[in-house]
C-alpha positions in Angstrom: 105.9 137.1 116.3 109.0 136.4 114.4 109.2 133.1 112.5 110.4 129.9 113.5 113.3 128.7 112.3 112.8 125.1 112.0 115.7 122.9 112.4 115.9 120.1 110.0 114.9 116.6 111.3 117.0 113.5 111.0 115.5 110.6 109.9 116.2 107.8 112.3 115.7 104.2 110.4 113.9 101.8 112.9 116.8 98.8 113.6 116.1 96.0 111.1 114.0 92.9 113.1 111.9 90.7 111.7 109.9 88.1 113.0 110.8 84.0 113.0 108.2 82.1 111.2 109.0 79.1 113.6 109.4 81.2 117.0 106.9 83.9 116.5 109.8 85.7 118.1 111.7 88.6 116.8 115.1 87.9 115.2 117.7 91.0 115.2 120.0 91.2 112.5 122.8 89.8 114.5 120.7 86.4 114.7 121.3 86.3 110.7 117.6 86.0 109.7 117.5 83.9 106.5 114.4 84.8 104.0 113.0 81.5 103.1 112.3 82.4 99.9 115.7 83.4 99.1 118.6 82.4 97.1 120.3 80.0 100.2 116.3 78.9 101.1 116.1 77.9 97.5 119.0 76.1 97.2 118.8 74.0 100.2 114.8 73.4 99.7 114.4 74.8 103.1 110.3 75.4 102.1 109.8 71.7 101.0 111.5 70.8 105.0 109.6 73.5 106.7 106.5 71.9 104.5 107.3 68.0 105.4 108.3 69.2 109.4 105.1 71.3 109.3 102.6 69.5 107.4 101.4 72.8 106.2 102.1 74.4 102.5 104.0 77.2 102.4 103.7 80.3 99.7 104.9 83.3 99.7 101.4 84.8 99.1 100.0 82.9 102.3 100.7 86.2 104.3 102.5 84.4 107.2 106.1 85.8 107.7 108.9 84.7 105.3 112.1 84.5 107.5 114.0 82.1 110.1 116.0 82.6 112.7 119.5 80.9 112.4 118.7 78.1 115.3 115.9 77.4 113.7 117.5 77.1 110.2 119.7 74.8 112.0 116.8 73.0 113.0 115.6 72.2 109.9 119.0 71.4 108.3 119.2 69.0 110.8 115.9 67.1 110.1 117.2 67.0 106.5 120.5 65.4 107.8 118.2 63.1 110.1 115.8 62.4 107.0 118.6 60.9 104.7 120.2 58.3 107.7 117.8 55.5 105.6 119.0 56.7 102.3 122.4 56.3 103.4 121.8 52.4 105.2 120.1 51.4 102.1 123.1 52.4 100.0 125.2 51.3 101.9 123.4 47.5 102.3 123.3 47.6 98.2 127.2 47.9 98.5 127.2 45.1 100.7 124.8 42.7 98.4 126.3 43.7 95.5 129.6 43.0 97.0 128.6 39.6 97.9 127.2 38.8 94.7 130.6 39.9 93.2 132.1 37.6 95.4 129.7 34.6 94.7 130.1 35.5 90.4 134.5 34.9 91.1 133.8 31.8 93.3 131.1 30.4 90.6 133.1 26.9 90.9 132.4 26.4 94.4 128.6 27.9 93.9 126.3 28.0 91.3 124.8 31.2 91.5 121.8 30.3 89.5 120.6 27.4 91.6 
């Protein structure tokens, strides 16, 4: 028998999905994936919302998946958006008061502000 001449193989790289730690569902590159431990994650304490949302700790050694689908992302950004409405109404009521007290400190002829 003669030998076979083998023709070389190309090496076809699997399309890059990952898994949504939120949806259980894949997310394809085209959904932006964002790894929760990255740079972005980091900066935006992403973990720390994922954590309060949750109620569950997240580490990157607790073997569950470590990236989020961009609606999901979204998501969370927007509980962080809904979480400082309070922040916001209290500063702006300390405005108020402290504008009022200015007020009462010019007028301290018509009221005593000690009494």
């Amino acid at each position: 028998m003669a030998d076979r001449i083998r023709t070389p193989k190309q090496i076809v790289s699997k399309p890059s999905v990952h898994v949504c730690r939120c949806r259980n569902d894949n997310v394809f590159q085209r959904q932006h994936p964002i790894d929760l431990y990255g740079p972005k994650a980091t900066k935006e304490s992403v973990l720390l919302l994922l954590e309060r949302l949750t109620g569950f700790k997240c580490d990157i050694n607790d073997g569950l998946l470590s990236k989020v689908c961009s609606p999901c992302y979204e998501k969370i950004m927007k509980f962080k958006k809904i979480r400082s409405f309070p922040t916001a109404g209290q500063r702006e009521r300390r405005r108020w008061v402290r504008g009022c007290f200015e007020l009462l400190v010019e007028r301290k002829g018509v009221l005593d502000v000690r009494a």
